[in-house]
Residue, then its C-alpha position, 0 to 999 in steps of 0.5 A: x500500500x505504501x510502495x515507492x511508485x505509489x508514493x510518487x504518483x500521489x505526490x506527482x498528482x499533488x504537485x500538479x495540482x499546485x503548480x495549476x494554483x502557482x501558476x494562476x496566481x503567479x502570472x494572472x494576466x497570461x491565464x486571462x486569455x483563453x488558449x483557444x480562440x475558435x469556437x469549435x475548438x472550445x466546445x471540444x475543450x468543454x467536452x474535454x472538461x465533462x468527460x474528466x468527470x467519468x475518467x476520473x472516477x473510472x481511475x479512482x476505482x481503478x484499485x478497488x477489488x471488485x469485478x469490472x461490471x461491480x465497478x461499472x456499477x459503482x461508477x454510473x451511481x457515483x456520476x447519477x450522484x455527482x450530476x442530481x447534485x450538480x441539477x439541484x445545486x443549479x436550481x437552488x443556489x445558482x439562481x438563488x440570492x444570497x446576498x441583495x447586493x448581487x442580482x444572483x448568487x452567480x454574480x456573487x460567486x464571480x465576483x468572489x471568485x475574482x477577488x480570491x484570484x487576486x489574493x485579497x487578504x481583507x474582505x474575501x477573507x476566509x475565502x481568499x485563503x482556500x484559493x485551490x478551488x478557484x484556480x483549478x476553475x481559472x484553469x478551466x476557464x482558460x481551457x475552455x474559454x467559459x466561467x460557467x462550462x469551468x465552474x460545472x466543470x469542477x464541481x461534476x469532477x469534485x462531486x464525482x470524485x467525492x462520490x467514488x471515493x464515499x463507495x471505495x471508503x464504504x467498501x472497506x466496512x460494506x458489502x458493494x450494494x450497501x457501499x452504493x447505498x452510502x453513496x446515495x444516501x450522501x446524495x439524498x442529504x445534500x439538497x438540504x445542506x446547500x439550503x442556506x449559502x451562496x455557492x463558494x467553490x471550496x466545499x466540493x474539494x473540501x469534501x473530497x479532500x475528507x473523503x480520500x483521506x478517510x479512506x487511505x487512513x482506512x487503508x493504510x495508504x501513508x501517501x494518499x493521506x499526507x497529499x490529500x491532507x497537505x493539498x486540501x489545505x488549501x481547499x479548506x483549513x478544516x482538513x487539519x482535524x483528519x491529522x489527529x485521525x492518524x493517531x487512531x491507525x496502526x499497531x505501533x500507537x506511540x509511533x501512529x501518535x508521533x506522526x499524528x502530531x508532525x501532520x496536524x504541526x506541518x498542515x497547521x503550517x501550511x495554513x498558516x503559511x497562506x495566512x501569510x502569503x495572502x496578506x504580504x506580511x504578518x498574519x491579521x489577528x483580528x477574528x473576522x480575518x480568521x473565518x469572516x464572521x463576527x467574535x460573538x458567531x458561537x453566541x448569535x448561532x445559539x440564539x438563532x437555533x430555530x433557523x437551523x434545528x430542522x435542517x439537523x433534524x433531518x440529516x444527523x438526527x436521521x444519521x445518529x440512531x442507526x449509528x447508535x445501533x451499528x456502533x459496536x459492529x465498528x472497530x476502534x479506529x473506526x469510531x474515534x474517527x468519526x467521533x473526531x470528525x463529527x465534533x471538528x466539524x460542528x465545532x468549528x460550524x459553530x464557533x467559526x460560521x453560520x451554523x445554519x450552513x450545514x455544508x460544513x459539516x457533510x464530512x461527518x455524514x461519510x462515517x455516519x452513513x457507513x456505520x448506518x449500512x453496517x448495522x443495516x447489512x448485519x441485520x438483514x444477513x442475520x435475518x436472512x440467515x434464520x437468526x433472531x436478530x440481537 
């Protein structure tokens, strides 16, 4: 799992990826104009971008040790996931609006998008911190010639990735129906938690970057787990909670406990090393320079819990009892990652943001899901096997 060639294909893949984001930043004006000038010729590149999506994915399950037709299986539901998402985000933030200021969110997001490109440390703060995302659409956009072919472009690729990788972490735990299962289930929770936001690009790679680092922590996979860490830094801060997760693997705790605190020390300083970058200097210690909401964001998200109980409801109150049920069929690695996971994530939902945008915490539906199926899976086997169920 951890041989050298697999090392350097991790590290390869995540060197390209911040290259793309160097070099948008680096030299903004020679990605402003599009490579291809004909109009026949970027309808191919926008092609070129969608069928990234399906490839992507078909790679991704590559590894998997199931048969071609499971994987073709898991493949068509990982993309029907990826695109009902990609339909409802549409129709339900895109056109949507946020912020009175802009006609729509689409205005929003464009206007954001370009502020973060341009490393403004003040107002787009925390966004212009998570510039990987708008980079790879600035990439896009400079293939195709088209903001918006760029930005469903990423979000299919993201979410489709996202999707292949909640199966193959399913897997790990699940029989292959049930893994699709979580997959779906994902796919079923996600309309409720875009409800309440105006479409910032981080959250899809944000998402992916938990995901793959789920699974190779799952897996033991050493490579995978520092690239999706370390690069989904720049995604998303957050991530940092997935280092204390390495504590939890491996038969040598002192040495899994070691590495834990390198990762969590190297991953916070690289956040902070952006922090940095972005603001030419030493980093602002004013609150609202951290996540962009106000000091008080803990108390005024108490005070305004009806505006977010039933959106919880819905999705970790129909996520909590199966887990409470499956929780003993899990092992211990298992059950302190997701308890790590869930409580990163709404803690800092709560002290850093609007708790009422409920995207921040889909990380924790992944484990959630999968110990639901588990205990779903083991009861209809007992069923199925003529034993009373316990």
């Amino acid at each position: 799992m951890n041989s050298p060639g697999r090392y350097l294909w991790w590290y390869a893949l995540s060197l390209a990826l911040v290259g793309v984001c160097l070099a948008q930043l680096r030299w903004p004006s020679y990605f402003a104009v599009p490579l291809l000038a004909g109009p026949d010729e970027r309808i191919a590149a926008a092609f070129g971008l969608f069928l990234l999506t399906p490839i992507g994915c078909w790679c991704a399950l590559a590894g998997s040790p199931d048969s071609s037709r499971i994987k073709a299986r898991a493949l068509a539901f990982s993309l029907f996931a990826a695109g009902f998402c990609e339909v409802l985000h549409h129709g339900i933030v895109d056109l949507g609006r946020y912020d009175p200021a802009f006609h729509d969110n689409l205005a929003w997001q464009l206007n954001l998008h370009k502020a973060v490109l341009r490393l403004e440390g003040g107002g787009s703060a925390p966004h212009s911190y998570r510039f990987l995302p708008d980079c790879i659409i600035s990439f896009f956009q400079w293939l195709s010639g088209s903001f918006d072919v760029a930005r469903i472009a990423y979000r299919l690729l993201a979410n489709g990735l996202l999707f292949t990788m909640i199966y193959r972490y399913g897997r790990i735990y699940l029989a292959p129906t049930f893994a699709i299962a979580a997959v779906l289930i994902i796919a079923f929770l996600y309309p409720v938690t875009i409800l309440r936001y105006a479409g910032q690009f981080t959250d899809p790679a944000s998402h992916l970057s938990f995901a793959v680092c789920l699974f190779c922590l799952a897996s033991r996979m050493e490579a995978g787990f520092q690239c999706s860490l370390f690069v989904g830094v720049l995604a998303k801060e957050s991530i940092v909670a997935a280092a204390i997760c390495r504590s939890f693997y491996g038969k040598e705790r002192l040495r899994s406990a070691a590495l834990a605190v390198a990762y969590f020390a190297a991953a916070t300083g690289i956040a902070l090393g952006i922090r940095r970058y972005v603001n030419q200097g030493p980093i602002p210690i004013a609150f609202t320079s951290i996540s962009g909401t106000p000091s008080n964001d803990l108390v005024n998200n108490l005070v305004a819990w009806r505006q977010w109980w039933p959106m919880y409801a819905v999705t970790l109150g129909a996520l909590l009892p199966g887990a409470v049920a499956g929780w003993r069929l899990m092992d211990g690695s298992f059950r302190a990652t997701c308890i790590t996971i869930a409580v990163a994530t709404l803690g800092s939902n709560l002290a850093f943001s609007l708790f009422w945008e409920e995207r921040n915490i889909v990380p924790a539906f992944i484990p959630l899901a999968v110990v639901n199926l588990k205990y779903l899976q083991t009861r209809l086997r007992r069923e199925n096997d003529g034993l009373k169920p316990e």
